[in-house]
C-alpha positions in Angstrom: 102.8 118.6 12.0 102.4 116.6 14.9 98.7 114.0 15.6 98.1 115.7 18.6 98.2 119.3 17.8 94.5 119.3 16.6 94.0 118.0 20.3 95.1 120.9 22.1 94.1 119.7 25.4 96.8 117.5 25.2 99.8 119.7 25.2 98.5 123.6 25.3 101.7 125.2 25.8 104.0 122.8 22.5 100.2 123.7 20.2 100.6 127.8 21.3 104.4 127.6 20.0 103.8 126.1 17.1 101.2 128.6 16.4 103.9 131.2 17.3 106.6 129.6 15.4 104.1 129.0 12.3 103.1 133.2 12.6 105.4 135.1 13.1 104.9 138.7 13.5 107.0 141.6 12.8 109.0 141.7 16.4 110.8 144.9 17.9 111.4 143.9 21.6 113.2 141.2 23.5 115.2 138.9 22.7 117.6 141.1 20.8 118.4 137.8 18.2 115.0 138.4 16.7 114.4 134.7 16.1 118.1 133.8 15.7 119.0 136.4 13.1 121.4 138.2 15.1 123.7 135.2 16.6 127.1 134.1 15.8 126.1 131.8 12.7 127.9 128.8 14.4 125.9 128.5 17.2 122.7 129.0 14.9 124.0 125.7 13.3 125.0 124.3 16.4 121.1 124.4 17.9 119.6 124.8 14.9 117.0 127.6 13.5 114.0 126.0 14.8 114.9 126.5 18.6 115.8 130.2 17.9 112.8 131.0 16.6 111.0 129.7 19.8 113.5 131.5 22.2 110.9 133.6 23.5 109.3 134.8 27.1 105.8 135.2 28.8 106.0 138.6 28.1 105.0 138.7 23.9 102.7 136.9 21.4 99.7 135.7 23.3 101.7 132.9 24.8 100.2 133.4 28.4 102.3 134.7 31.5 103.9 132.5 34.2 103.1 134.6 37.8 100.2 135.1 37.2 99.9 131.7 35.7 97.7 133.1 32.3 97.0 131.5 28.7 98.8 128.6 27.8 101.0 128.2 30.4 98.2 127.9 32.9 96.4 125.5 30.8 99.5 123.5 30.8 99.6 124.2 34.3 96.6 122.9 34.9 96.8 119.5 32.7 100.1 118.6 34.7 98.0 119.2 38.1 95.2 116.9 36.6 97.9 114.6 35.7 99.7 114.3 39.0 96.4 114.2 40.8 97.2 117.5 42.8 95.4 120.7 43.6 97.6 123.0 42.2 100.9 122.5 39.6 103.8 125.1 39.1 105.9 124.9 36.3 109.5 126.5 37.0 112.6 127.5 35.1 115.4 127.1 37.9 115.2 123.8 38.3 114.4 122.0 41.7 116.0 124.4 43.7 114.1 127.3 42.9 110.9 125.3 44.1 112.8 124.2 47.4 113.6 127.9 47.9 110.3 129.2 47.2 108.7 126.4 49.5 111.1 127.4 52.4 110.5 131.1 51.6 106.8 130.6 51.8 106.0 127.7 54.7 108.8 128.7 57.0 109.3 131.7 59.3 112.1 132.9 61.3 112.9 130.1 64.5 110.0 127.9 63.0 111.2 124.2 64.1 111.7 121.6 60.9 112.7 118.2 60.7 114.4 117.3 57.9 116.5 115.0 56.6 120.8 115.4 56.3 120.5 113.9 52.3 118.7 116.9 51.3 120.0 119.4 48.6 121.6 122.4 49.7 118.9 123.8 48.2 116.6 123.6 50.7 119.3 124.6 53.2 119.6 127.4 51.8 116.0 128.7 51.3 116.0 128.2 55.6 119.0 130.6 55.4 116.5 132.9 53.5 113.8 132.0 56.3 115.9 131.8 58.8 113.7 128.6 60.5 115.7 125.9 62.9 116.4 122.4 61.5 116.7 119.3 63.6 118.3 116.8 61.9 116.8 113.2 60.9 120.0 111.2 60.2 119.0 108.4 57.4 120.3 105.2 57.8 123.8 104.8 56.5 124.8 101.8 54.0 128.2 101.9 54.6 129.5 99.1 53.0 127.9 101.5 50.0 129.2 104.6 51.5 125.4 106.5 50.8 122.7 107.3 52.7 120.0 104.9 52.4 115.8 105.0 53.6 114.5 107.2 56.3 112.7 105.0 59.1 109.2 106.0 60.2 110.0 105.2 63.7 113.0 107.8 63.6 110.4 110.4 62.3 107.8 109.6 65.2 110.6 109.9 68.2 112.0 113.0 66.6 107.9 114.7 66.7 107.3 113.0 69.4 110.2 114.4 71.5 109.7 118.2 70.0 106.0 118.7 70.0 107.4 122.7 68.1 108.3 120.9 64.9 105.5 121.8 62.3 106.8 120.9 59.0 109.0 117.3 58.4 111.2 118.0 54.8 111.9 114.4 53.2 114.0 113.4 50.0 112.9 110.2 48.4 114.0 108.6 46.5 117.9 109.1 47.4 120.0 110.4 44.6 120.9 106.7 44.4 117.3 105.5 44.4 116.9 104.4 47.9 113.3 104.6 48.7 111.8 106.0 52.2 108.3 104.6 53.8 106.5 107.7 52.8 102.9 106.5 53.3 103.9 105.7 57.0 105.6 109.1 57.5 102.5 110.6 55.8 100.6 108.7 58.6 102.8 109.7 61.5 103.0 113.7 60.2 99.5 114.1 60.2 99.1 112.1 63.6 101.5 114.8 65.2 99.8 118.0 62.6 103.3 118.6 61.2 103.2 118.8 56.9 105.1 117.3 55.0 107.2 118.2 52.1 108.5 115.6 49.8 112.0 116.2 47.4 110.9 113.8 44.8 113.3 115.2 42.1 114.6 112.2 41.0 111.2 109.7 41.0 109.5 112.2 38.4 108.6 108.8 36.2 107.1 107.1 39.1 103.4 109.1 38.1 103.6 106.7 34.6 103.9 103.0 35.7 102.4 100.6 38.2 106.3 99.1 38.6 107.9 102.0 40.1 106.9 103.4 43.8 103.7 105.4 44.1 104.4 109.0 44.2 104.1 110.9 48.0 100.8 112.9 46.0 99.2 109.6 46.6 99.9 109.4 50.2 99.2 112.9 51.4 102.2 114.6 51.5 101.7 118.8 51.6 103.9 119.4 48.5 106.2 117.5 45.7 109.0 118.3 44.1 110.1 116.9 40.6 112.8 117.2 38.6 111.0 116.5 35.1 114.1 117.3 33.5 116.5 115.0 35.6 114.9 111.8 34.3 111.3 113.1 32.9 112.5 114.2 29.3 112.3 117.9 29.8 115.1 120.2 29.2 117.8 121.0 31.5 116.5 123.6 34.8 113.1 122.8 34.1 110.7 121.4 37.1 107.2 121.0 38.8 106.3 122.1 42.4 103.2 120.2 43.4 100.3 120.8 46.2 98.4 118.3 46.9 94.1 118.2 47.3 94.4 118.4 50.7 97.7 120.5 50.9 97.3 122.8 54.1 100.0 124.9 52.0 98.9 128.0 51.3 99.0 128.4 47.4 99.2 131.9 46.8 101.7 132.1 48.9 104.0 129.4 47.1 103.0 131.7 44.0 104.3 135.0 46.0 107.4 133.4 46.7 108.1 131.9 42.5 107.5 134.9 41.6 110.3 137.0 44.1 112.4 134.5 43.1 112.0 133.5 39.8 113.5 135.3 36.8 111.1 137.8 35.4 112.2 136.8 31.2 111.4 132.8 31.6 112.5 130.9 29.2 109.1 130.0 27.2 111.9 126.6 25.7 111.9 125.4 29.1 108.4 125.9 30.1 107.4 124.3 27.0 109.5 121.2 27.3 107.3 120.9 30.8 104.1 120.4 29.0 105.8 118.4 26.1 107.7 115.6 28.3 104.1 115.2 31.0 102.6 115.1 26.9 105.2 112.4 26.0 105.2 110.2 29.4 101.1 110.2 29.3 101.2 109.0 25.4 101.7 105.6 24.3 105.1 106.4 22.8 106.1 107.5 25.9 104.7 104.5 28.2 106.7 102.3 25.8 109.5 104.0 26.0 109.5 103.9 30.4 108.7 100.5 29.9 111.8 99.8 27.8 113.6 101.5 30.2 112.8 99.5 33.0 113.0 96.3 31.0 116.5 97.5 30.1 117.4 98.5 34.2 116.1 94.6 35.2 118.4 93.1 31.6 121.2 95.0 33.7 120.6 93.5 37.0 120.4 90.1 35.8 123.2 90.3 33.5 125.6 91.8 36.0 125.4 88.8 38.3 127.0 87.2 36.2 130.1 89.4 36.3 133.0 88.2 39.1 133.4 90.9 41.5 130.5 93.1 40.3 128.0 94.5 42.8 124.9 96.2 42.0 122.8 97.7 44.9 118.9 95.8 45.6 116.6 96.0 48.0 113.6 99.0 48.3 114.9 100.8 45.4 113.5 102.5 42.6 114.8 100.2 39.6 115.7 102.2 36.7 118.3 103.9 39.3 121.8 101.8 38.9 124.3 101.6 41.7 127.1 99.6 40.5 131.1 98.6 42.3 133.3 96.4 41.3 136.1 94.7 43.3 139.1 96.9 44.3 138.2 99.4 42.1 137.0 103.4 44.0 134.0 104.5 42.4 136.3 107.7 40.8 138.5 105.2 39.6 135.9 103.4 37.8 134.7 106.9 36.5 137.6 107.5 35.0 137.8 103.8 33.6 134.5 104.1 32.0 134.9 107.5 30.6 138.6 107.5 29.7 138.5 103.4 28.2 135.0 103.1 27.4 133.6 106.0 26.6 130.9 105.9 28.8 129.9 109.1 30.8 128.1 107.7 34.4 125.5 110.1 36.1 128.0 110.2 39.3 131.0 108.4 41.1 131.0 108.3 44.5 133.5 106.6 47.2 132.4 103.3 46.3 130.7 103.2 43.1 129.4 104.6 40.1 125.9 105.6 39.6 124.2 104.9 36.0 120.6 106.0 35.1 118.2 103.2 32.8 117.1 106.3 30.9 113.7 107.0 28.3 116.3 107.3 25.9 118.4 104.1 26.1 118.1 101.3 23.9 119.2 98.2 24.8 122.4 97.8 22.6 123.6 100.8 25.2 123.1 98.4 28.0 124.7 95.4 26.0 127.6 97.6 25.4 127.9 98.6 29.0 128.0 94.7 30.5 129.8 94.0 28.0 132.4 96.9 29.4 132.1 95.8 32.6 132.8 92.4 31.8 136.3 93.6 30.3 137.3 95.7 33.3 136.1 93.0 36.1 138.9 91.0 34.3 141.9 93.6 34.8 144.4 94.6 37.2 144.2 98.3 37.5 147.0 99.5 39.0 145.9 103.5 39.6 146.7 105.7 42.8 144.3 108.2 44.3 144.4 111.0 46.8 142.7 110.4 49.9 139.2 112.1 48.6 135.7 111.4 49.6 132.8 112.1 48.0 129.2 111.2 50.5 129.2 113.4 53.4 128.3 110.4 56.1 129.5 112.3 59.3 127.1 113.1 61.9 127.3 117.1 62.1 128.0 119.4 65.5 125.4 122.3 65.4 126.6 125.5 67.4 124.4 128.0 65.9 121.6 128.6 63.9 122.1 128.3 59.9 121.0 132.3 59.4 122.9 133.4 62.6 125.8 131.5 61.5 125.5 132.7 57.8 125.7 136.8 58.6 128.3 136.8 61.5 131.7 138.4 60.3 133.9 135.9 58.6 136.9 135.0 57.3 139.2 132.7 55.3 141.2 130.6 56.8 143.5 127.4 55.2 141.4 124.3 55.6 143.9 122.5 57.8 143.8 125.7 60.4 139.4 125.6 60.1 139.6 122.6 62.5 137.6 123.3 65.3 136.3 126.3 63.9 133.1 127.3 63.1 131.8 126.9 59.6 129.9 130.1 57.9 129.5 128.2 54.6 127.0 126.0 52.7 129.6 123.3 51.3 127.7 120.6 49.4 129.3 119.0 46.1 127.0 118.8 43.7 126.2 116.2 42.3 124.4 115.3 44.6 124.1 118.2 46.4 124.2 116.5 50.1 125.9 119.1 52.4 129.4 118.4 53.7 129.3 121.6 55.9 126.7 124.1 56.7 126.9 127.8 58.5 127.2 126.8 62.2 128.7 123.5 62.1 132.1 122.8 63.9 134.6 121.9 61.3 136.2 118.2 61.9 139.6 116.7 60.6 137.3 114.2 59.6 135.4 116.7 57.2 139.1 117.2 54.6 139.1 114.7 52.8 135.5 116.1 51.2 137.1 119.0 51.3 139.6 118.0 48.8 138.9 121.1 45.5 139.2 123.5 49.1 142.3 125.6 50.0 140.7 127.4 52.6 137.3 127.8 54.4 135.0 130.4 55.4 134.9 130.8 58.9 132.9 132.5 61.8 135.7 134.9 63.0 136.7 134.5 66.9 
């Protein structure tokens, strides 16, 4: 048994499971397996007896509830708010998108003016959808020698608020998918100047809380609510997350709670709610602070390393480190993809039209990253000689707005072929995931320039004429 189990403050929710794991009662109600005894025995062996016994939800054995927050899932709740330094922390089971849903859901109303920038998830597209609020677009700077999106500017923020005196609430993801990092404490600044909040999409800068040599989360700087992916690059398992308020949050909480709860399953998974508490357990221990520490040693290893590779690029500047951005000469990022995977076998976090993405994870040692230069070295000395179909993959054109994203989403429709949608009005969210950056949203006038991200499309939903 684990140290820190006699310290239950430490990780409530992993010392109530073991208790439920360790005593287990006689059970006749959901789920049906009764602690993995009725599952296909290969799949027991596959996962292992140990996670079906735990395969559990709020509803049974004293575990706590999750809306209303009750028991151990509040006081794990609660440590994670303590944690992040915020008012108030909701765990959730659907990932990231489920708290940009609930946030839309709860802090917008119908013709309510956002700003927001284009590299958001669909996600939070779609909870406006649900809302039906008005988005103005803040366009981030382009790196197109990169072919991503890169920072939002603080000045672009100011003219947009400045211009539109209706927008209350400014929606801002940072970092970038590819670890481009935004001015947040100015923005903060210039939000509160013009009494607009601010929401932050921190999904993918949930390690930033645990060391002095990554950027200082938006809690920090004021922003109205966070979002984090803990299980992205936080150690928690797959579709698990944290939705933030901060002290000062003029967010109504109860509210935000309203809204999980319509929209959350009512059986959450008590595994993924767990793995919450158990990775903010791991990142605040000294295992854990090793472990981010190795895995930002092994991200700068990289950096330095790769300069020495002819024809190997690897993207600098504001950035959070640990987030790797590599391209090599004459090589697409698919096509290294498929290099890497098919040669190497090494699977990246992404490819897109110029490069590859790779993630310095908790997890990696620093043989991987020997391996992986070592890889690159090899390749970087090759002539590939591999064809590819005119694809894209980031969705860098400016968009055409005709109607509003709910109006646009529940007019009559139809499918059309792609190549006839041109000119047309889209009545679709179309964002490939990852990252999740839309290519077409309900409204928007579909462009010839828009096919080639249209590439796994035959045809396209369509406001009929």
């Amino acid at each position: 048994m684990f140290e820190f189990l006699n310290k239950k403050s430490e990780a409530p929710l992993v010392c109530a499971m073991f208790n439920y794991k360790n005593n287990p009662m006689a059970g006749f109600h959901i789920p049906g397996h009764y602690r993995g005894q009725g599952v296909l025995s290969d799949f027991r062996k596959l996962v292992g007896d140990d996670v079906l016994k735990i395969d559990t939800t709020d509803e049974f054995d004293n575990l706590g509830t999750l809306h209303p927050a009750s028991g151990a899932i509040k006081e794990a709740q609660e440590v994670a708010a303590k944690c992040w330094g915020a008012k108030r922390t909701f765990f959730v089971t659907g990932g990231s998108t489920v708290a940009n849903l609930a946030l839309a859901f709860s802090m917008t109303s119908p013709n309510d003016e956002l700003l927001i920038g284009r590299n958001c998830h669909r996600s939070v597209l779609t909870g406006l959808i649900i809302s039906g609020a008005k988005v103005n677009w803040l366009i981030p700077k382009k790196l197109n020698d990169w072919a991503i999106f890169g920072n939002i500017e603080p000045n672009d923020v100011e003219d947009k608020l400045k211009n539109n005196r209706n927008i209350k609430l400014v929606w801002i993801t940072n970092p970038t998918y590819e670890g481009v990092i935004s001015d947040i404490e100015a923005i903060a600044k210039i939000c509160k100047k013009y009494k607009a909040a601010l929401i932050v999409d921190e999904a993918h800068g949930s390690l930033w809380n645990f060391s002095a040599q990554l950027p200082n989360c938006a809690l920090n700087y004021g922003a109205d609510a966070v979002v984090h992916s803990l299980h992205k690059t936080g150690g928690s398992m797959t579709q698990s997350s944290m939705l933030h308020l901060s002290k000062n949050s003029c967010f109504d909480e109860n509210k935000v709670e309203h809204a999980l709860k319509l929209l959350h399953t009512t059986s959450p998974s008590l595994l993924l709610l767990t793995s919450l508490d158990a990775a903010r357990a791991h990142l605040s221990s000294q295992e854990g602070k090793q472990q981010l520490q190795n895995a930002i040693d092994n991200a700068k290893y990289f950096r330095q390393e790769a300069k020495k590779i002819k024809g190997l690029s690897v993207l600098e500047g504001n950035i959070d480190i640990t987030k790797l951005f590599i391209k090599i000469n004459n090589l697409t990022g698919l096509q290294l993809e498929y290099i890497l995977e098919h040669d190497y076998n090494i699977e990246v976090e992404s490819a897109s039209d110029e490069g590859v993405l790779l993630l310095s994870n908790l997890g990696n040692s620093r043989e991987d990253f020997v391996y992986l230069i070592n890889c690159l070295k090899d390749i970087s000395s090759k002539k590939y000689d591999i064809t590819q179909k005119n694809v894209k993959i980031m969705p860098l054109e400016d968009p055409e707005i005709v109607m509003n994203l709910r109006e646009a989403y529940f007019a009559p429709k139809e499918y059309i072929s792609k190549e006839q949608a041109i000119g047309r009005i889209s009545s679709e969210v179309i964002a490939l995931c990852p990252p999740g950056i839309s290519i077409l949203l309900p409204g928007e006038i579909i462009k010839k320039e828009h096919l080639p991200y249209l590439f796994n499309y035959d045809k396209l939903e369509v406001i009929k004429e």
